[in-house]
C-alpha positions in Angstrom: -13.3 116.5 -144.7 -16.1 118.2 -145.8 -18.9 117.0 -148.6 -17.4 119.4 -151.2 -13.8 118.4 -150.7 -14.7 115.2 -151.0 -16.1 115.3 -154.0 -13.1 117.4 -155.5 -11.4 114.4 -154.4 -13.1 111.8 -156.2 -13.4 114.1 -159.3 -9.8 114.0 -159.6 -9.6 110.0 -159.3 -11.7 109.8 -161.9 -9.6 111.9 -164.3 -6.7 110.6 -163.3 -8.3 106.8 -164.1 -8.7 108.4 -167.7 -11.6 107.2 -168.4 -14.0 109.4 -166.5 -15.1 106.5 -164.3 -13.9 104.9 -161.4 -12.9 100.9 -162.1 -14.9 99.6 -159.3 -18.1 101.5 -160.5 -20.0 98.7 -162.3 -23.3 97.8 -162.1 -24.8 94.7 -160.2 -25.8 93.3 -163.0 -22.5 93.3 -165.1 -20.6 92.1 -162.0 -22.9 89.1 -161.6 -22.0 88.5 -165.0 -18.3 88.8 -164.8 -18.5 86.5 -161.7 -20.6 83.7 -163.9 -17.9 84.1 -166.8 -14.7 83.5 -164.3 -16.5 80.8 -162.6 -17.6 79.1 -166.1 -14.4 79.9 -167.4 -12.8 77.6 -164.9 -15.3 75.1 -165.6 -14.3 75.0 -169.2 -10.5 75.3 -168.3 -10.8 72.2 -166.1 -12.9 70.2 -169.0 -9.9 71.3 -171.9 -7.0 70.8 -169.4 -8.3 67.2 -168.7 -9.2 66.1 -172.1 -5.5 67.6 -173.1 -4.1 65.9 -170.1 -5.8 62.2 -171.2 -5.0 62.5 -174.8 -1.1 63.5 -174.0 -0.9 60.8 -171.6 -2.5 57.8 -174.4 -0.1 56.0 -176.1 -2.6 56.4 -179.2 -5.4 59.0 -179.8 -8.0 58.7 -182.3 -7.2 61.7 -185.3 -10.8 60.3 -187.2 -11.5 64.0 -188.2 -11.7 64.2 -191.9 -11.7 67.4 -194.3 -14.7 67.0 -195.1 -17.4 67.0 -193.4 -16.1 67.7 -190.2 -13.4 70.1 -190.6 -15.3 72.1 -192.9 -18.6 72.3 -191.2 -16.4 73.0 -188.1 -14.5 76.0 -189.3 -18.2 77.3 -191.1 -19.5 77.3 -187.4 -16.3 79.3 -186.2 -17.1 81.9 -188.7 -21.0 82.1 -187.7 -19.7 82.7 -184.2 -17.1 85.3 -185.0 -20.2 87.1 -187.4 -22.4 86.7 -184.7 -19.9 88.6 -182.1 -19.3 90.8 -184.5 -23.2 91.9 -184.9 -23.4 91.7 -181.0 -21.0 94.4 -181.1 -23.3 96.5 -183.3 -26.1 95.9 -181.1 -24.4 97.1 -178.1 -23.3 100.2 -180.1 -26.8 100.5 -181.3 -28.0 100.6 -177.7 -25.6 103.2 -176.4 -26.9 105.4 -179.2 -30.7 104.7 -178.3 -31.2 103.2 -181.5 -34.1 100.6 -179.9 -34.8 99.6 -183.5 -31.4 98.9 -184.7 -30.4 96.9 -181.5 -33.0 94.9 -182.1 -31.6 93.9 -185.8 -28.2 93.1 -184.6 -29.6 90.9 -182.0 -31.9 89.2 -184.1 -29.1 88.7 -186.5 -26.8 87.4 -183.6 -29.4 84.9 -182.8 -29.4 83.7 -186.6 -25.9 83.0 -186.3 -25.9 81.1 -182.9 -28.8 79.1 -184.6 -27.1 78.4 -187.6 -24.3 77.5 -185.1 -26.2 74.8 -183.2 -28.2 73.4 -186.6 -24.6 72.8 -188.1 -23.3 70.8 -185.2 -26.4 69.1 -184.3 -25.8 67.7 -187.9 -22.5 66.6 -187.1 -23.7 65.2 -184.1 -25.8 63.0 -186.0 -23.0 62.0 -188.4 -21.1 60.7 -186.5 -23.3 58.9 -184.0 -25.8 57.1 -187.0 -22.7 57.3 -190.0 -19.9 56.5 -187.8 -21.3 54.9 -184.9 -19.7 57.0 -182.2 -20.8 56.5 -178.3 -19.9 58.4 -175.5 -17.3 55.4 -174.1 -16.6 52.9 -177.0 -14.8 53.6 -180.2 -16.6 52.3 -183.9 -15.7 49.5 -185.4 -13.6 51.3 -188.3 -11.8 53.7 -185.8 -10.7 51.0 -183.2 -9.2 48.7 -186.4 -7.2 52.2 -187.1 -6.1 53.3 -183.7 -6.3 49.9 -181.8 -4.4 50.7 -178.5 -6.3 54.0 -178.1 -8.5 54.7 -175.1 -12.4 54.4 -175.3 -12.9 58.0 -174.2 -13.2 60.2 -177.2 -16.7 59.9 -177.8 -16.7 61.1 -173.6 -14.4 64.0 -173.8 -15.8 65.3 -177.6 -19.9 64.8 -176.8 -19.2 66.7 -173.5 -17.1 69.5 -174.0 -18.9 70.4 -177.1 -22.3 69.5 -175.8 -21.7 71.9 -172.8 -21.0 74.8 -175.2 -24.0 74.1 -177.4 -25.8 74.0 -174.0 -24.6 77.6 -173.7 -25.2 78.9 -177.3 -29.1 77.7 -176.6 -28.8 79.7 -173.2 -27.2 82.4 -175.3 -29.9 82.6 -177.9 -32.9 82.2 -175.4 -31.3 85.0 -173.6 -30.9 86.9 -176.4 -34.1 86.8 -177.7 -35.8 87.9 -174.3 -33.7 91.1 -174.8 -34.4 91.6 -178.1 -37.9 90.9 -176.7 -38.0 93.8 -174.6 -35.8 96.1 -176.1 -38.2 99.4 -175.4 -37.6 98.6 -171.8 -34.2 96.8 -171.0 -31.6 99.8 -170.0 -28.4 99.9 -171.7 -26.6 97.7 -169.6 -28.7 94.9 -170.1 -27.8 94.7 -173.6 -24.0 95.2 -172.9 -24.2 92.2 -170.0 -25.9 90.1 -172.8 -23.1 90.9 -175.1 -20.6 90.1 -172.4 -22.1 86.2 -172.1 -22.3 86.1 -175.7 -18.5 86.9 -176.3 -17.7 84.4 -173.7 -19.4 81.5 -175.6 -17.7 83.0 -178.5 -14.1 83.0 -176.8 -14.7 79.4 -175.7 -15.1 77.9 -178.6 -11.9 79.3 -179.8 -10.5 76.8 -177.5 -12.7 74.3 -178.5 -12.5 74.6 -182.5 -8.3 74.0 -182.6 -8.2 71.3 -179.5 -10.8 69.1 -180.5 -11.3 69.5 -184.0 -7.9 70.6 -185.7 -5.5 68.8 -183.8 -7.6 65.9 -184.6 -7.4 66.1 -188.3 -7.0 62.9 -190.1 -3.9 62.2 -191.9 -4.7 60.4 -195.6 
């Protein structure tokens, strides 16, 4: 087949794909990062499936979450990580458009939110390990008197599945500010991988938010 033929013939592939590229055309860059996000993903997976698995399997599971302050400043962090993905959306936008100056905004505003993020649940970290007394495997005083046949790994499953998410909002936000950083000389596709990692963390703690937090809601 000859060199023009051939090209005819991959021209039409990538009409027929629709979207004027071919699917396996991706840069080394963004399939690194795809490849990272499936293999965290199933990192996270394993960590959710096993804390469900534990808590369905315990005759009694501590529910010591109430309204306030928990819930609330839970569901306040969800929303500073859907505004957050939201703005990383406009930064990648910004980016395809060349707007240098613009992409920087968004991703400086992305930033605030992740920090925002991690000030709010360092917080509640505190509250409940100097308020409540929580450790990683023994229950406090207060919540072994109210649940006392429960099992002394909540502190274990809640201080390492959301500890290992804030460890990746801190990656996020590092990583995010060394684009922002260089924005006049990243390409395009650095801020679009960015924005895929960023999403990721975002997605996770979707899971995270209603598994730990609202199906641990106390009932008064």
């Amino acid at each position: 087949m000859s060199t023009e033929a051939h090209a005819v013939d991959q021209s039409t592939l990538a009409a027929d794909w629709g979207g004027g590229t071919f699917p396996y055309h991706v840069g080394h860059k963004k399939l690194g990062m795809w490849l990272f996000i499936v293999s965290d993903a199933m990192t996270f997976s394993a960590l959710l499936i096993g804390y469900s698995y534990v808590r369905a399997s315990s005759d009694e599971w501590p529910a010591p979450f109430h309204f306030y302050p928990s819930v609330v400043f839970s569901t306040v962090m969800t929303l500073c990580l859907l505004a957050s993905s939201f703005t990383m959306v406009m930064a990648v936008g910004a980016s395809a458009r060349r707007d240098k100056r613009a992409a920087r905004r968004w991703i400086m505003l992305t930033m605030l939110g992740g920090l925002t993020f991690l000030v709010l649940h360092l917080y509640e970290w505190y509250h409940l390990i100097h308020d409540y007394g929580l450790k990683p495997f023994s229950l406090p005083a207060e919540w072994a008197r109210e649940w006392p046949n429960a099992p002394p790994l909540f502190g274990a499953c809640f201080f390492t599945i959301t500890g290992l998410h804030m460890f990746h909002v801190l990656t996020g936000v590092i990583y995010l500010g060394w684009i922002a950083f260089k924005i006049r000389r990243v390409r395009h596709e650095d801020v679009e991988v960015s924005g895929l990692y960023w999403h990721f963390v975002d997605l996770v703690w979707m899971f995270v938010f209603p598994l730990i937090y609202l199906m641990s809601v106390y009932a008064e």
